[in-house]
C-alpha positions as CSV (number, residue, x, y, z in Angstrom):
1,X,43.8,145.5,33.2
2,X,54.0,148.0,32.2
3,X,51.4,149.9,30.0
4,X,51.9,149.7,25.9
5,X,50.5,151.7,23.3
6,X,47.1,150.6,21.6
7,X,46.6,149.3,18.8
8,X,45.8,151.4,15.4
9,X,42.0,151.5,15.3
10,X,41.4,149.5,17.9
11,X,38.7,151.8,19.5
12,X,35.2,152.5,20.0
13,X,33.9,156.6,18.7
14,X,34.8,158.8,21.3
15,X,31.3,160.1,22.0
16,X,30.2,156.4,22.8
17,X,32.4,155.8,25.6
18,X,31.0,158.9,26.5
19,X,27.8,158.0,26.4
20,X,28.8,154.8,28.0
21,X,30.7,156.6,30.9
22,X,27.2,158.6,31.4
23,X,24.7,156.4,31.8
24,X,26.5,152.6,32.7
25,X,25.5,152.9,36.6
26,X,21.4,153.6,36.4
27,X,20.7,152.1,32.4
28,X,18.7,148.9,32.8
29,X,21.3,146.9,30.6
30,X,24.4,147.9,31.9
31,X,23.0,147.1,35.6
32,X,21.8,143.8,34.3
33,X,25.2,142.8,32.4
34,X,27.2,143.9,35.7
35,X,24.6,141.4,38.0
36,X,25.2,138.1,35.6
37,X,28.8,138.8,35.8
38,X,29.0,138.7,39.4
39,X,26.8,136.2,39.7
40,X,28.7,134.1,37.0
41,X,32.6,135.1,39.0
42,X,33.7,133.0,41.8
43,X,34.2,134.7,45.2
44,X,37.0,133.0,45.5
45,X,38.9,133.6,42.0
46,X,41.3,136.6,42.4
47,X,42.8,139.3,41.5
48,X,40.1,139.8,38.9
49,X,41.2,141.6,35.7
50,X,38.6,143.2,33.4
51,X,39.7,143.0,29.6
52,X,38.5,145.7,27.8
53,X,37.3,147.5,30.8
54,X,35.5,150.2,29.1
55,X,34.8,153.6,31.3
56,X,35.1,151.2,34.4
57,X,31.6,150.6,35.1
58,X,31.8,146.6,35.9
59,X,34.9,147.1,37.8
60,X,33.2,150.0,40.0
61,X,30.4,147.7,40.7
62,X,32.7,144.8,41.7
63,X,34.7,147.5,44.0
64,X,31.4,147.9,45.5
65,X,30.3,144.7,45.9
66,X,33.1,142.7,47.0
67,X,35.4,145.3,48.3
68,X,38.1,143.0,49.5
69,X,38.4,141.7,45.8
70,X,42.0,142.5,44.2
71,X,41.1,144.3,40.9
72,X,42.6,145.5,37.7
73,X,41.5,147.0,33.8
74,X,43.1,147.0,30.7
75,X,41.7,149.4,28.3
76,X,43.0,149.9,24.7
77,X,41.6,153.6,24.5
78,X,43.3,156.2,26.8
79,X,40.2,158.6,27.4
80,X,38.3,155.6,28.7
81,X,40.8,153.9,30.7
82,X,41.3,157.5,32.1
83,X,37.8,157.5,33.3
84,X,37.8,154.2,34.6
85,X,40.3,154.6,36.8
86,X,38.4,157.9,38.0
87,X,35.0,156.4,38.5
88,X,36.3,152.8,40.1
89,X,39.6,153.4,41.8
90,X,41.2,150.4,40.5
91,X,44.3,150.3,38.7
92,X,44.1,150.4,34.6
93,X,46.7,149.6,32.1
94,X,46.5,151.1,28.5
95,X,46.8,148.2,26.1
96,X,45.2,145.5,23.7
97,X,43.4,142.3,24.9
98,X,45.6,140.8,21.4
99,X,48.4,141.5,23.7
100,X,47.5,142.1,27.1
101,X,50.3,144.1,29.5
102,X,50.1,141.5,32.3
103,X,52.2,138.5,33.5
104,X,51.3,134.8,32.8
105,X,49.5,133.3,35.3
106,X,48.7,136.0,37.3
107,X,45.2,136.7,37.4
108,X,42.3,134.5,39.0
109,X,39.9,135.3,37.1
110,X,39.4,137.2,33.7
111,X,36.0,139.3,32.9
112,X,35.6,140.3,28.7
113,X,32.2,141.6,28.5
114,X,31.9,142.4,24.2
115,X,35.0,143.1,23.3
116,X,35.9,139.7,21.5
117,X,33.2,141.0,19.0
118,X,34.9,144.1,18.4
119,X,36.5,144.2,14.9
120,X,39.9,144.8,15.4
121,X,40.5,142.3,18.1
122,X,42.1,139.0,16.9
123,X,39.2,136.6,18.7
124,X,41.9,133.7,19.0
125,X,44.7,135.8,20.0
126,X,42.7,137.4,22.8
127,X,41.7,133.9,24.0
128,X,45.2,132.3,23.9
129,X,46.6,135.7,26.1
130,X,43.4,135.2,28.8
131,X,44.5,131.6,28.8
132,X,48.1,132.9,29.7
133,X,47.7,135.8,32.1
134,X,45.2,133.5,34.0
135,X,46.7,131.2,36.7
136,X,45.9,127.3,36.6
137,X,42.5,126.7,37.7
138,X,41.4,130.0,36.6
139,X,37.9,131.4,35.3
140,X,36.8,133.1,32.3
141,X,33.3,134.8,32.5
142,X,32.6,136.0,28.8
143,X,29.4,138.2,27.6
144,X,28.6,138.3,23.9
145,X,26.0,139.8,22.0
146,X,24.1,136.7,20.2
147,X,22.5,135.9,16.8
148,X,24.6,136.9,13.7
149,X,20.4,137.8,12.0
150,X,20.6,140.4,15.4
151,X,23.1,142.7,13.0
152,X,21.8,146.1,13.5
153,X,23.0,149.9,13.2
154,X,23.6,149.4,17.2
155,X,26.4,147.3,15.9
156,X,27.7,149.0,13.7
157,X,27.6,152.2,15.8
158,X,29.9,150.2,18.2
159,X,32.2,148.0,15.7
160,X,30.8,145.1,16.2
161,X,31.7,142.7,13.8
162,X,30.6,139.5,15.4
163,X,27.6,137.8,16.7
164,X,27.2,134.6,18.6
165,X,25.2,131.1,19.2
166,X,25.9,129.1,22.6
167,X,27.6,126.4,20.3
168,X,29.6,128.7,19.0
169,X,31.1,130.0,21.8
170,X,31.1,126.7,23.4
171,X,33.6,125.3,20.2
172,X,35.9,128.9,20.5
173,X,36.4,128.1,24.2
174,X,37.1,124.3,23.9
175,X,39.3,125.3,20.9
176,X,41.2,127.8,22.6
177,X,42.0,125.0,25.4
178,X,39.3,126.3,27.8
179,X,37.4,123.6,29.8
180,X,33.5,125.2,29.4
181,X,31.5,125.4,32.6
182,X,28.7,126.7,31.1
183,X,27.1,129.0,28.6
184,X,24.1,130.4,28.1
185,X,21.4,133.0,27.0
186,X,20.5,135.9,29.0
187,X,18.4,138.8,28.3
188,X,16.0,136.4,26.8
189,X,12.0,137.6,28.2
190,X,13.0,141.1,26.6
191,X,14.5,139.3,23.8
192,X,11.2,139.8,21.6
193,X,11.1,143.9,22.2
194,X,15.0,143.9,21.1
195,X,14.1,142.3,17.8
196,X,11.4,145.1,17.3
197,X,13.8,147.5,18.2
198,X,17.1,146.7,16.3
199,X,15.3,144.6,13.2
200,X,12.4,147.4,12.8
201,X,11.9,150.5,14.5
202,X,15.7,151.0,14.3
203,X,16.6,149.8,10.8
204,X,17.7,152.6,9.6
205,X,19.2,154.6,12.3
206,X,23.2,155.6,13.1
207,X,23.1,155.6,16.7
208,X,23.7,153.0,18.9
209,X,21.6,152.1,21.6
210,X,23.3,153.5,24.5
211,X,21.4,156.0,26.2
212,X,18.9,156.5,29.2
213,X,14.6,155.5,28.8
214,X,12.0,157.5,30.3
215,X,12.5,156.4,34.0
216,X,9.1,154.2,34.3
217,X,10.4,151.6,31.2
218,X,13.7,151.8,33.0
219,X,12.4,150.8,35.9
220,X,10.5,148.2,34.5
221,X,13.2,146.6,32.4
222,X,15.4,146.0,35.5
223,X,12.5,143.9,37.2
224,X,11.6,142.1,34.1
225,X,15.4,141.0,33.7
226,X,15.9,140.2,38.0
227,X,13.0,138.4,37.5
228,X,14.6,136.2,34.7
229,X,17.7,136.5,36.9
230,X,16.0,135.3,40.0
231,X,14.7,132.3,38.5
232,X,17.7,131.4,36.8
233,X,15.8,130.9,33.1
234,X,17.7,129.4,30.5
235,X,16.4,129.7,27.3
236,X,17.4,128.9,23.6
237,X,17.4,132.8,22.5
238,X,18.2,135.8,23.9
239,X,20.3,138.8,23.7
240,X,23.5,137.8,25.0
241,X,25.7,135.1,25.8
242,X,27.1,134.2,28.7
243,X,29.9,132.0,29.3
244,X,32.4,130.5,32.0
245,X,35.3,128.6,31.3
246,X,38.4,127.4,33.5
247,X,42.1,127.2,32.4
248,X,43.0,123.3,33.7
């Protein structure tokens, strides 16, 4: 995802795409996020765009994955979309997901993985533009972070303004002229040693949560969420949301 100039304080700190960039291909999260998005995009649905791409790391796994899928980024932040375009080989357009630098009904597929939570993006405005850029029939895969009482210092470390139910993302889509597929919680068997972490342990902290564990927990994270994964759990909590949508 011509390129255009992004918009003032639109951004993440510096260091945290860093961080990002560093550790998004072996952290236990970042690998589980990537797996419910390709699980959630249709094959078929393409070329894929990545709003809010980040330092790449979704598109380099779909690169790898489905290598015969046309890809592309849009990045509001020119040291990240720099990197992304490094680490996945895809190309990446400088710009705002308010206003995204793409033609209407291009794209078969849109990927925003939580970026409408950001506090500088205009959560309407970036709806109506994914409806736009998409082509009829399109899909929408969405990932949000869930529970407004899940506020932390994570999310304020990463601007997060905004926190999610099901319903409520459900009511945005439908609003925004989306017909909803499905929504859901994910992260949800882990979902009780998050709370611990962000609500307790971590009340008082600056940093965000973006960084490596020792490599046993890592390990075990990523089998505790394939197992959730694998069995296809849905359950009424959990960390995230995730959401698919079509344009009609």
């Amino acid at each position: 995802m011509p390129p255009t100039a992004p918009q003032a304080g639109l951004t993440l700190e510096h260091d945290e795409y860093l961080r990002m960039a560093a550790v998004e291909d072996r952290m236990w999260w970042y690998r589980a996020l990537h797996a419910w998005l390709l699980r959630a995009l249709p094959v078929e649905q393409t070329p894929v765009l990545d709003a809010g791409c980040g330092t790449g790391g979704f598109l380099r796994r779909l690169a790898e994955s489905r290598p015969a899928t046309s890809r592309i980024g849009v990045e509001f932040m020119p040291p990240a979309a720099r990197i992304a375009l490094a680490r996945s080989a895809t190309p990446i357009c400088v710009g705002s997901v308010n206003g995204l630098p793409v033609r209407e009904a291009s794209v078969g597929a849109v990927v925003s993985a939580d970026v409408l939570c950001h506090g500088k993006v205009d959560q309407q405005a970036a709806l109506a533009e994914f409806r736009r850029v998409l082509a009829p029939g399109g899909v929408l895969v969405l990932n949000l972070p869930a529970f407004r009482w899940m506020f932390s210092a994570h999310d304020r470390a990463v601007h997060t303004t905004r926190r999610y139910t099901r319903a409520e993302v459900a009511a945005l889509l439908t609003g925004a002229g989306f017909r909803v597929v499905r929504v859901r919680y994910w992260n949800s068997l882990l979902f009780p040693l998050m709370m611990l972490q962000r609500l307790v342990l971590a009340r008082n902290a600056a940093a965000s949560d973006v960084r490596l564990y020792p490599a046993p927990i890592e390990a075990l994270f990523r089998a505790v969420t394939a197992i959730e994964r694998g069995l296809n759990l849905s359950l009424p909590f959990g960390g995230s949301v995730l959401a698919v949508a079509q344009k009609p």
